[in-house]
N, C-alpha and C positions, 0 to 999 in steps of 0.2 A: 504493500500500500504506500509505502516512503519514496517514491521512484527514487529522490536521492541518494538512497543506502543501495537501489540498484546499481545505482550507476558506479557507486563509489566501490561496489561489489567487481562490477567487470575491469577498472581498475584501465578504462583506454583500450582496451582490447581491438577495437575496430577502430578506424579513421570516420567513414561516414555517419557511424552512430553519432561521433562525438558531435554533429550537426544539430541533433535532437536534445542532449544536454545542453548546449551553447542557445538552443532557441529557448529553451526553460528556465536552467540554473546550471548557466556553467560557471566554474568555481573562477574566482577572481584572478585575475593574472599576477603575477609574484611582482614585476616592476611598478612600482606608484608611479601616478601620475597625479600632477598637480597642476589644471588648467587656470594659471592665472593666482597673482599673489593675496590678492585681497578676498575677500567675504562677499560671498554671494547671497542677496535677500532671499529669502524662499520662496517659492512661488505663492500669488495670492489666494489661490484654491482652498476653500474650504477647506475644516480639516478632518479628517479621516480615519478612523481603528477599527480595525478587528473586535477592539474589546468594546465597541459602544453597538455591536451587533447583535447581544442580546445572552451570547453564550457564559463569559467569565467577568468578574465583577469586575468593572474598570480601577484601574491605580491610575489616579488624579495627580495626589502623592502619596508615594510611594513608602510606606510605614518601616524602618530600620528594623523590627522584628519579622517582618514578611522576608524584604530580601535578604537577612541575617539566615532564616530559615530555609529558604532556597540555598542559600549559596553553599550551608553545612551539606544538603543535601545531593549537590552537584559536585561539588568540587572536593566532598567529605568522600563520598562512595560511589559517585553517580559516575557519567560520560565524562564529565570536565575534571576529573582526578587528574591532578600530575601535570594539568595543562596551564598555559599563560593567555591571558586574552593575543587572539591577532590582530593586530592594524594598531591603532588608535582615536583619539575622540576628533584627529586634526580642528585644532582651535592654536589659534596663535597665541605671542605672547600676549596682547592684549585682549585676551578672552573671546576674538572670534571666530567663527567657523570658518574654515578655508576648505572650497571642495576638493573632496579627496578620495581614493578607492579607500583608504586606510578604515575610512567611517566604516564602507558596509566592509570588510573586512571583522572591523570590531561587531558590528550588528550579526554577520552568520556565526561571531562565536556562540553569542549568546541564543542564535536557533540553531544549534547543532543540536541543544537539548530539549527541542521540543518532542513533546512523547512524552517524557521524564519528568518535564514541568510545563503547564499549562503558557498560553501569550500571556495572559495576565502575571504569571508568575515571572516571568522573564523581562516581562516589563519592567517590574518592579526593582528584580536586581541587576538592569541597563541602567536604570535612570538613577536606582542608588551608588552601584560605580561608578558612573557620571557626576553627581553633583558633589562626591568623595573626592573627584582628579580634578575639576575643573570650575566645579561652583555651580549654585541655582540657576543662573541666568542661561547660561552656556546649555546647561543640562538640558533644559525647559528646549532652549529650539533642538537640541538633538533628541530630543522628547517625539518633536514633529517630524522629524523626517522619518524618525524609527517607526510611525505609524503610516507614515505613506512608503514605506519599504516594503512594510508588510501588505499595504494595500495595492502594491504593484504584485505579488506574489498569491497573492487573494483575489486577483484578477481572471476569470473564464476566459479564455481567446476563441473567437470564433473559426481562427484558421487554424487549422490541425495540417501537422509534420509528417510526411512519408519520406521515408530513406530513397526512395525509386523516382522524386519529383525534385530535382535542385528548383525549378523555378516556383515550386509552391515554399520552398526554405527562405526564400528572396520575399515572397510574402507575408510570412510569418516573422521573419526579422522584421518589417517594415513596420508588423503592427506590434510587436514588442517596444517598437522604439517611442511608437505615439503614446503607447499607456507608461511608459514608462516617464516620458517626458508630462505627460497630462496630470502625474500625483508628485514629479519631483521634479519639473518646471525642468527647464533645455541642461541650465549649470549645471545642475546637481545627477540630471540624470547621464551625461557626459560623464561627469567624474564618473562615477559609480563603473559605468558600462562600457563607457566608448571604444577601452581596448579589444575588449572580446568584440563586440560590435564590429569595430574593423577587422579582427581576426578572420571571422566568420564568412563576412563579406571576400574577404580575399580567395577562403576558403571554396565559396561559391562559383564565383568565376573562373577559379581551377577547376572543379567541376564543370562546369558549362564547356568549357573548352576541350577537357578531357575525354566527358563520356562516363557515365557512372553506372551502366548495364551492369560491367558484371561486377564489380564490387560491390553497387548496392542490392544485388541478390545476397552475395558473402554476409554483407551485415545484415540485410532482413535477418537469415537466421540465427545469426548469434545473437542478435538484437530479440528474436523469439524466445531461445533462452532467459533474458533477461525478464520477460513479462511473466505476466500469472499464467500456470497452466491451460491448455487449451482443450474445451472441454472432453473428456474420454482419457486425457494423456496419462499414461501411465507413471505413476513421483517416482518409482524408483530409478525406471530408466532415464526420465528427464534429471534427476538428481548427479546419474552417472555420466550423465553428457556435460552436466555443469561443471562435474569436478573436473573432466579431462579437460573444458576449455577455462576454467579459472583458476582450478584447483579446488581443494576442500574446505579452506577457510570461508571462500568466498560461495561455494557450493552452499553450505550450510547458511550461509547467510540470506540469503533467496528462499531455500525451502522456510524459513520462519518465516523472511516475509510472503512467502504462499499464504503458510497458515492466517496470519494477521488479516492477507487478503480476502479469503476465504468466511472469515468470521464476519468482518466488514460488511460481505456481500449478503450473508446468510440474516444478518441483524436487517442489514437493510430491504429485504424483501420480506424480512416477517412483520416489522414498520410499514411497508408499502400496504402487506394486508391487512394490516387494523385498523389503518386510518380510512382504504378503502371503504371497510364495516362501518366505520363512525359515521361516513358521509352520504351513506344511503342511508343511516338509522332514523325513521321518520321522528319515533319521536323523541329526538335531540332538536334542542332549538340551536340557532347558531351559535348563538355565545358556548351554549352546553360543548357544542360538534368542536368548535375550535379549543376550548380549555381542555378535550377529551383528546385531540392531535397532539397537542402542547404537552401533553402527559404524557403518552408511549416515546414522542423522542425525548423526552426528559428521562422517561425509564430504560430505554432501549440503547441510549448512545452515552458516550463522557461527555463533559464540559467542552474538552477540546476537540470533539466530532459532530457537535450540534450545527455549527452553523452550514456545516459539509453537509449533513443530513437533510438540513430545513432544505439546502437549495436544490437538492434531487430530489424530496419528496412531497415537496408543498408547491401549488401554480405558483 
């Protein structure tokens, strides 16, 4: 269900896969770039979270014993053991934002551990190591962008990636670039993206030029490996084809997340049926119909799968 941990599973395995990561979340590129020395305004856009969606209590501010107790939990036993945040808050010496990849760098430390710890909760110990290194003020706009980060990755894309179409990848960057630009305004979302942006693009037009027949067959199926079983496939064979193309480490890391996906789907269609029940039930009034939806995914799914559920199972 994490496609990230797929990909971080295959580990670059293929060249044109790596097309499909780069149009979702391909991981930041190791060189910083800093367009321009001064502070960029944010954009004027409304502003935007995940956590005012309905699922996890919003952090306004962010309470010292919330992120205290996150952070024992992450960095005590959790994923983030042993690790150092990456990037940093890029603010200058006189306390302003300079854009920079270094920010979402420091932002995917802190969703590395989502699963582990809810948005809300990682919010919480963002904004606390933030206003720790850098002060209230500072904190407060890296507050904002960290909610339009999340709301560029919270984003549905209408364009869908085939490994077999360079020219549908050229579309699909194109509309990554508007959303991305639309919640974190032209500066900001440059810094963030621009490199891989241009990577990709270069990428593409070596494609076009090339010919990608038969290697993008090659990666369709390893790229099939990569995805949730197809229905009828047998796990153990499919298990044994993962390890001989990844290995076992990463073999075993797929088949859980099979399982996780598996449960996901199975929750999600027993949701689909109850609320179908609720909505022919004559006698439910609407308030009754809607508080009685509101209930199964309240019982049926986490805090951190509600808003993923609401948008598949509700018009």
């Amino acid at each position: 269900m994490n496609l990230n941990v797929r990909r971080a599973a295959a580990g670059g395995a293929f060249a044109a896969a790596a097309v499909v990561a780069a149009l979702v979340w391909w991981p930041a590129p190791e060189a910083e770039s800093r367009p321009g020395a001064g502070a960029a305004p944010l954009p004027a856009a409304p502003r935007w979270s995940l956590l005012s969606a309905g699922d996890a209590t919003p952090v306004a501010q962010p309470q010292a014993s919330v992120a205290a107790a996150v952070e024992r939990r992450l960095y005590g036993a959790g994923s983030l053991r042993g690790t150092e945040p990456d990037g940093d808050w890029s603010v200058d010496a006189h306390g302003r934002l300079e854009p920079s990849i270094s920010l979402r760098r420091r932002f995917d430390h802190y969703l590395a551990a989502l699963g582990e710890a809810s948005v809300a909760e990682l919010t919480a110990l963002m904004q606390a190591h933030a206003e720790r290194d850098v002060g209230a003020a500072a904190a407060q706009e890296i507050r904002t962008l960290w909610d339009r980060y999340l709301a560029v990755h919270q984003h549905r894309y209408r364009t869908q990636v085939r490994l077999d179409d360079p020219q549908g990848w050229e579309a699909a960057l194109a509309e990554r670039q508007a959303v991305r630009r639309a919640h974190l305004g032209r500066v900001w979302a440059d810094a963030f993206y621009s490199q891989e942006e241009q990577a990709l693009q270069a990428h593409i037009e070596a494609a076009r030029q090339q010919g990608v027949g038969e290697r993008a067959g090659a990666a369709g199926s390893e790229h099939a490996l990569l995805g949730p079983p197809a229905p009828g496939a047998d796990p153990s064979a499919l298990h044994e084809q993962r390890v001989r193309q990844f290995g076992a480490e990463a073999a075993e890391r797929l088949r859980q997340e099979d399982i996780a996906w598996a449960d996901w789907q199975r929750r999600l269609e027993h949701a689909r049926g109850r609320i179908a029940a609720l909505r022919r039930a004559p006698e439910l009034s609407e308030v009754q119909r809607e508080a009685a939806v509101a209930q199964v995914i309240d019982e049926t799914f986490g805090a951190d799968e509600r808003l993923r559920a609401r948008s598949l199972l509700l018009p």
